[in-house]
PLY file of the C-alpha trace (Angstrom):
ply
format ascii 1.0
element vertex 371
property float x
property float y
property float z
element edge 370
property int vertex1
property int vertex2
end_header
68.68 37.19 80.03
67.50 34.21 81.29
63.87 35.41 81.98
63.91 36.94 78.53
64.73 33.09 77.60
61.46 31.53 79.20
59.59 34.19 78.12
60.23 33.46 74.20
59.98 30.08 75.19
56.40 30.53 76.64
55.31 32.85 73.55
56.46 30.11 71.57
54.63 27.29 73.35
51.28 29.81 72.90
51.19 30.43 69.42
51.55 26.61 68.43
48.81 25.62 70.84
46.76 28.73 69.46
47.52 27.23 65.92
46.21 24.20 66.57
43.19 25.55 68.58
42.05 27.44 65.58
43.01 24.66 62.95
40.51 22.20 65.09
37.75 24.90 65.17
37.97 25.60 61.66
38.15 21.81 60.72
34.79 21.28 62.81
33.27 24.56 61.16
33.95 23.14 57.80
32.35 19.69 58.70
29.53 21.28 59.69
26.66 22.29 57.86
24.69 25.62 57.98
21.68 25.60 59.93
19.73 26.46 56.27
21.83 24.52 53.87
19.97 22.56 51.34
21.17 18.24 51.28
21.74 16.71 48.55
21.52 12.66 48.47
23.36 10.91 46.68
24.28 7.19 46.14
27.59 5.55 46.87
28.91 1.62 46.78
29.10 1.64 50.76
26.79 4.66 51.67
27.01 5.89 55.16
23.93 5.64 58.04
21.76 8.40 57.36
20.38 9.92 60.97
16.21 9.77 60.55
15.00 12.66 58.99
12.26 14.56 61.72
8.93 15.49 60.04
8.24 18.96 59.48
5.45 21.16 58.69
7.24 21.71 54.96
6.85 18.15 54.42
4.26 17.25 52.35
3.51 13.33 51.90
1.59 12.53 48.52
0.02 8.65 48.70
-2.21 8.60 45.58
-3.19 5.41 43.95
-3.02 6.62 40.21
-3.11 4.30 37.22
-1.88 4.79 34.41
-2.54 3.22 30.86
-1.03 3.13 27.38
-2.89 2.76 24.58
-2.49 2.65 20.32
-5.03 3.66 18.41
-5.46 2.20 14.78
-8.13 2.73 11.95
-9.84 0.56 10.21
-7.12 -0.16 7.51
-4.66 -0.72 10.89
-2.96 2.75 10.40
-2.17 3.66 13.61
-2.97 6.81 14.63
-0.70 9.61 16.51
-3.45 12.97 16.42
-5.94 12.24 19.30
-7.24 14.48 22.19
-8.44 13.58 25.45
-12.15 14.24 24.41
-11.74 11.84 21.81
-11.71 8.83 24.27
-13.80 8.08 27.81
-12.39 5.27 30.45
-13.95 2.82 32.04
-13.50 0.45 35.10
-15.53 -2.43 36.11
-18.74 -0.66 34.62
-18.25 2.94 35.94
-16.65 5.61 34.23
-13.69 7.53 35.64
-12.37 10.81 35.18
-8.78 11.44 33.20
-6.56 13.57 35.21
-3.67 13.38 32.40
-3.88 12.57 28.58
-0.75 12.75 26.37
1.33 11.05 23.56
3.88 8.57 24.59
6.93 8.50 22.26
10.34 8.79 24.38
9.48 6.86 27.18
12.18 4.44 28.41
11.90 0.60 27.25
12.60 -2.54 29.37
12.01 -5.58 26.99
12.39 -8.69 27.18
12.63 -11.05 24.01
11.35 -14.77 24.60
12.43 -17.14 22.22
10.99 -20.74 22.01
14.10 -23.46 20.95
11.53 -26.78 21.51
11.18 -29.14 18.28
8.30 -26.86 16.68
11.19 -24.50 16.11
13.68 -26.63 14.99
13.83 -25.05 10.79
12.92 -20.85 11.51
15.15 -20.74 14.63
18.10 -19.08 11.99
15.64 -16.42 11.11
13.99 -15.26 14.08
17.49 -14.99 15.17
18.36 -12.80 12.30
14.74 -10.90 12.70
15.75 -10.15 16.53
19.29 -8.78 15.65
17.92 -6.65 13.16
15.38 -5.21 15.45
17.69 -4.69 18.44
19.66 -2.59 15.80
17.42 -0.45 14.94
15.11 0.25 18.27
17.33 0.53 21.20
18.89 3.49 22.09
21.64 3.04 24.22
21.74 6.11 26.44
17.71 4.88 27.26
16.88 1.01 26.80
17.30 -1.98 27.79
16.71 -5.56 26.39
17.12 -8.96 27.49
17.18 -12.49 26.13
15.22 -15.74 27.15
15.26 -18.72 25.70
12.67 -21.62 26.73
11.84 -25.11 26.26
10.66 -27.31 29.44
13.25 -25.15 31.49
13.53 -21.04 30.93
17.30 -19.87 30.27
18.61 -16.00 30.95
20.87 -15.74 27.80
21.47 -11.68 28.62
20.07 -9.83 31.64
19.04 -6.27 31.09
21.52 -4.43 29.21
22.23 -1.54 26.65
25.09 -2.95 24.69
23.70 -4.06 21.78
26.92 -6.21 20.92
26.20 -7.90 24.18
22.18 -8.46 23.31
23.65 -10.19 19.82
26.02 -12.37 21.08
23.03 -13.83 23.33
20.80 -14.31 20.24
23.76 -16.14 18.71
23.55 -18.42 21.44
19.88 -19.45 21.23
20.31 -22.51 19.45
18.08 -25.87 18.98
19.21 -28.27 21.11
17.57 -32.09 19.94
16.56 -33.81 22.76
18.09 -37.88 23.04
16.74 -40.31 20.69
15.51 -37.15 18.00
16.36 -37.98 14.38
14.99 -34.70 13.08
11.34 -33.75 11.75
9.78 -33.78 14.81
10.51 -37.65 15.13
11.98 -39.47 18.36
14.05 -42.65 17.73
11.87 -45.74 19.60
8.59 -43.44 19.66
7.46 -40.79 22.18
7.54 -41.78 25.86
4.87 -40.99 28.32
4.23 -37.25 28.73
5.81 -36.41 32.45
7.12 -34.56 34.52
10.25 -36.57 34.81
10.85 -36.70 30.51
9.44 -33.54 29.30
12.84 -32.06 28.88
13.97 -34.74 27.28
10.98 -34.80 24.31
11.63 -31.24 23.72
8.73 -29.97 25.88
7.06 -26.39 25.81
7.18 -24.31 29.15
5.54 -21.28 27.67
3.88 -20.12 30.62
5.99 -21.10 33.29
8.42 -18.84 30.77
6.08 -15.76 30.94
5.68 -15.78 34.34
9.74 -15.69 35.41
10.67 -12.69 32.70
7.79 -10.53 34.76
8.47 -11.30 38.32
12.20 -11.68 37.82
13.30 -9.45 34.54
11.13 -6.95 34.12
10.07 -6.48 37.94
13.28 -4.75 38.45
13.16 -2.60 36.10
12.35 1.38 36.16
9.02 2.91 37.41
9.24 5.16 34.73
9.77 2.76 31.77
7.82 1.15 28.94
7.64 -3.13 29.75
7.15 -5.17 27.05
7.98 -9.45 26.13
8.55 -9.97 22.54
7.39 -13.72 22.40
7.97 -15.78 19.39
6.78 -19.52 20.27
3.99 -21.87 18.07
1.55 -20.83 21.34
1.48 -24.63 22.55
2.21 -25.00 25.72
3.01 -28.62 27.39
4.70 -28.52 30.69
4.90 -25.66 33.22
3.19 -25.32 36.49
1.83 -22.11 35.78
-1.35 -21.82 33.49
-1.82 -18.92 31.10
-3.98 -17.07 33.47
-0.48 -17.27 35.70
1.03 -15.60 33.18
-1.67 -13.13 32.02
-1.84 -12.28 36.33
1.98 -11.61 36.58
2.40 -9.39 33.15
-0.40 -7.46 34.49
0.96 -7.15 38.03
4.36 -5.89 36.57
2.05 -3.74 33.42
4.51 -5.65 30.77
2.38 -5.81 27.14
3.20 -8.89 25.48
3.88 -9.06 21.50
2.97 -12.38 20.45
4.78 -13.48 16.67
3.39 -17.05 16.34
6.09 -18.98 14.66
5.72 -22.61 14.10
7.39 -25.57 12.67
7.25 -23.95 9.09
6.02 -20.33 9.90
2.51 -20.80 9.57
2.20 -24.43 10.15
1.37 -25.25 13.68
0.48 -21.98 15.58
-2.07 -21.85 18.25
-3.37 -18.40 16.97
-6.23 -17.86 19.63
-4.10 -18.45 22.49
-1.32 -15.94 21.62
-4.20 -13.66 20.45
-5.77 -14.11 23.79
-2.70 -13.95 25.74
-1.45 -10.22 23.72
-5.10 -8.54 23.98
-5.10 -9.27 27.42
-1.69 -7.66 28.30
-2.36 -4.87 25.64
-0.44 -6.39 23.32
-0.83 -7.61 19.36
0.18 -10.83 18.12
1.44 -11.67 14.69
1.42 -14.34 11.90
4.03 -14.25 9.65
4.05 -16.75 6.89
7.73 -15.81 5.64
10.62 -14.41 6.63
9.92 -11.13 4.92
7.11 -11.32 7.13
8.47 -11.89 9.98
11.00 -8.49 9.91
7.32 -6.96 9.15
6.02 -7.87 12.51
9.35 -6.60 14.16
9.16 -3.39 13.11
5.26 -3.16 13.49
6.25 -3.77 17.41
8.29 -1.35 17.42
6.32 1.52 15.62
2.86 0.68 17.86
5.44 1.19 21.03
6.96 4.81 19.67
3.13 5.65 19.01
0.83 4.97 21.84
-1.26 7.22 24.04
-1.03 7.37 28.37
-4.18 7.88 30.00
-3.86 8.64 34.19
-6.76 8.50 36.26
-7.55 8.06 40.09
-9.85 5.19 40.40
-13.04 5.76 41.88
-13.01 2.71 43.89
-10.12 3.37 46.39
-10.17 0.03 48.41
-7.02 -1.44 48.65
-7.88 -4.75 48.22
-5.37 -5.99 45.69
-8.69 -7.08 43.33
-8.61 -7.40 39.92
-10.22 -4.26 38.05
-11.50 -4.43 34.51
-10.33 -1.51 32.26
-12.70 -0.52 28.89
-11.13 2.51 26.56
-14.19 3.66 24.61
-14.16 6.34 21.42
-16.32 8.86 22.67
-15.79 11.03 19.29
-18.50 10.33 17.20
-16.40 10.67 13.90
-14.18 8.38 14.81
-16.38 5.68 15.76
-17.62 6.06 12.29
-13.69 6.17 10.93
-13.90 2.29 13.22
-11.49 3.36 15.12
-9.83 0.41 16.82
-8.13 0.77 20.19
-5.68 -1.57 22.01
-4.84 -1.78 25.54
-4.50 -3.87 28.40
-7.18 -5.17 29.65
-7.18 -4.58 33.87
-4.91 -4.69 36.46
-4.31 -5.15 39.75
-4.98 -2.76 42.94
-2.92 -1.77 45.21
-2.91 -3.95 48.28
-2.84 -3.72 52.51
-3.10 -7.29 52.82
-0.71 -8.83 50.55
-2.97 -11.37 48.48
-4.68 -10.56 45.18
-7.38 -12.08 43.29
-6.87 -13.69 39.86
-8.52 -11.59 36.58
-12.22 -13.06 35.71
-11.90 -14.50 31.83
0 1
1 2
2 3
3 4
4 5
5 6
6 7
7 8
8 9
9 10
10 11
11 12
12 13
13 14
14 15
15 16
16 17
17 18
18 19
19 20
20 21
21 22
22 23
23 24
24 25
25 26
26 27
27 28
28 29
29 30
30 31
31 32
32 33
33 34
34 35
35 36
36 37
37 38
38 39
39 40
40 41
41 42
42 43
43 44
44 45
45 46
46 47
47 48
48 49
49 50
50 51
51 52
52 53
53 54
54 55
55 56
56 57
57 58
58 59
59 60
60 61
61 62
62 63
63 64
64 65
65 66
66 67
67 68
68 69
69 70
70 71
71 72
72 73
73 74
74 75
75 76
76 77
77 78
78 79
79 80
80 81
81 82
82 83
83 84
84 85
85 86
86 87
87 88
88 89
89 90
90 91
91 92
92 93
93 94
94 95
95 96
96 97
97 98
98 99
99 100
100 101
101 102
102 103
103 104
104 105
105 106
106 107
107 108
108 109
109 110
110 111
111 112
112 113
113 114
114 115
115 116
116 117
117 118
118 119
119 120
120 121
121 122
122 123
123 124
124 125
125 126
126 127
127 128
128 129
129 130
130 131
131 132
132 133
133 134
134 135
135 136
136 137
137 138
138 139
139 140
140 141
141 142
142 143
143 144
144 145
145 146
146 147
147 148
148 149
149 150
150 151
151 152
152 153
153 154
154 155
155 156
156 157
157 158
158 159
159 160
160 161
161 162
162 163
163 164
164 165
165 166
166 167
167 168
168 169
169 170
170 171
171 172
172 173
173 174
174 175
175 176
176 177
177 178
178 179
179 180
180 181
181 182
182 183
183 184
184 185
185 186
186 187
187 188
188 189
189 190
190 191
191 192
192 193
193 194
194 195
195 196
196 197
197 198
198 199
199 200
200 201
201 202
202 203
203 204
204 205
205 206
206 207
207 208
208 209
209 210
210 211
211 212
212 213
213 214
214 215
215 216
216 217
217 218
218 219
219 220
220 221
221 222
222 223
223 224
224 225
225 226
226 227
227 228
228 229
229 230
230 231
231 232
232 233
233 234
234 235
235 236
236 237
237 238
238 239
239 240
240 241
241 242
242 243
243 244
244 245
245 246
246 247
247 248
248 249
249 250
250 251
251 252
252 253
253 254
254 255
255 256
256 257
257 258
258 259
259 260
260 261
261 262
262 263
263 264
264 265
265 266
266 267
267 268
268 269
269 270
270 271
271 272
272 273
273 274
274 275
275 276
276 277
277 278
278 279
279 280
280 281
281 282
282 283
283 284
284 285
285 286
286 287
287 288
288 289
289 290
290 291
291 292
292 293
293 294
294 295
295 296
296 297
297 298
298 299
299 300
300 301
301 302
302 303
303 304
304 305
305 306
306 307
307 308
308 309
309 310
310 311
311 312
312 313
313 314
314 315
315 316
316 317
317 318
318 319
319 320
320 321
321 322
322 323
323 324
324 325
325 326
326 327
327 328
328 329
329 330
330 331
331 332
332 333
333 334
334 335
335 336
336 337
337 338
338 339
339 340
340 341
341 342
342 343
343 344
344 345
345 346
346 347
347 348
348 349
349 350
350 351
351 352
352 353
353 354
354 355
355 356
356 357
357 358
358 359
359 360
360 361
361 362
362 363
363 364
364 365
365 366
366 367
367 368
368 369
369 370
């Protein structure tokens, strides 16, 4: 009786260690993967190390240097067309021509604007309505589930009213905040109690000075940089065009848009509308980029330009090609779009589009674009 004891005892003692031995191997089998599973990656908050992945013959590394180019084609009463084929156009770059490798109509891409709004002394009486233009546009162009916008103000100094977001209640309370703020001693009109002092460095801020550039320059390499590959960049600038303090220079500006492929909309604004605007620099500054810029005498006009942005951005053309020059030298390239359809170089077919960019670089410097 007693030996039957142990012997339950013992059978016991077996099946609970065999449990456990077979719970273990089938916890380990779980946690490990079939030799011929497919991985998924995925991204967490605190992601785990991931063991280096050992090159195979089924890997296939593509390093290409494509570029790629939007473009908006208008006629000669500034209709903008959306019917073109490849054939229509040719591309050029720095002289040579270049073979297309992709041609198609851009209308759902992604967009990553930025809206710059000047609040120096030249702005002082149509600061209400651009405010009231730039709500109204952020109403009816964004698309939550795919843009995003943000807000800059400027004057000497360059504020971030909004960083890149989709809510559109968010985007309006930021306008809302971009308010004239008179520098000490103003009395209104442009006029500075005890006359303007000395143009410095030290007192721009305080005379209501205009950092345009400098302003330009910080929304590409900080805003828009971040954004999406795979999105349309674009600054929505509304400023008189005069520029009087910064360290950067247009060309700065021009060189970073460029570098980060954000067009720039230029709506010259001034004083009272018209009054004031430096039309050939935000002309120069838009053509450059790829851009247009606008003159709107009114506010009537001024909604007009807002939604002309945002039609020529629904309706432009991409254009890929691989370079023929394939130095990585981080040089500036010139880019020419040419009509190559007879008929609609007859039609004057007018085409916008930026005007170079930068190569890829080894090296890490870059050369500034030739005027």
């Amino acid at each position: 009786m007693r030996n039957y004891g142990k012997i339950i005892f013992l059978s016991i003692g077996l099946l609970l260690f065999g449990s456990l031995f077979f719970g273990l191997s089938v916890s380990q089998a779980q946690q490990t993967p079939a030799p011929n599973s497919s991985v998924t990656k995925s991204v967490s908050a605190t992601p785990s190390p991931t063991p280096p992945i050992e090159e195979d013959d089924e890997v296939v590394k593509i390093d290409t240097d494509l570029v790629n180019v939007l473009f908006s084609a208008q006629d000669k009463n500034r209709r903008l067309l959306t019917e073109l084929k490849q054939t229509d156009v040719r591309l050029i770059e720095d002289g040579q021509p270049q073979q297309i490798v992709a041609f198609a109509r851009q209308v759902d891409l992604p967009l990553s604007l930025a809206i710059l709004i000047d609040t120096s002394i030249s702005q002082e009486r149509t600061l209400p309505e651009e405010r009231a233009a730039a709500k109204q546009f952020l109403q009816s162009v964004i698309r939550p589930e795919k843009d995003e916008v943000s807000i800059v103000s400027f004057t000497g100094e360059t504020t971030l009213e909004q960083g890149m977001t989709n809510s559109i209640a968010r985007l309006n309370r930021a306008v809302d905040r971009v308010k004239f703020v008179a520098p000490s001693g103003y009395i209104g009109g442009g006029v500075i109690a005890g006359g303007t002092p000395p143009i410095s460095g030290d007192n721009q801020a305080v005379v209501g000075s205009t950092a345009i550039w400098d302003a330009i320059w910080v929304t590409s390499e900080e805003v828009l940089k971040p954004s999406p590959d795979k999105t349309r960049r674009a600054i929505i600038l509304l400023s008189d065009g005069i520029n009087t303090f910064g360290s950067k220079k247009l060309d700065d500006a021009v060189q970073a848009a460029l570098r980060n492929e954000a067009v720039i909309y230029s709506i010259g604004i001034g004083d009272n509308f018209y009054d004031g605007v430096d039309k050939s620099v935000l002309k120069k500054i838009s053509e450059r980029t790829g851009g247009r810029a606008f003159f709107p005498q009114d506010e009537s006009e001024l909604r007009q330009a807002f939604n002309q942005i945002q039609i020529e951005m629904r309706s432009q053309f991409l254009i890929a090609y691989e370079p023929t020059n394939q130095k990585r030298d981080g040089s500036y390239r010139k880019i020419e779009i040419q009509i190559a359809n007879p008929e609609l170089s007859k039609q004057k077919v007018n085409l916008t589009h930026r005007q170079g960019y930068f190569a890829k670089n080894d090296s890490g410097s870059s050369a500034k674009p030739k005027n």
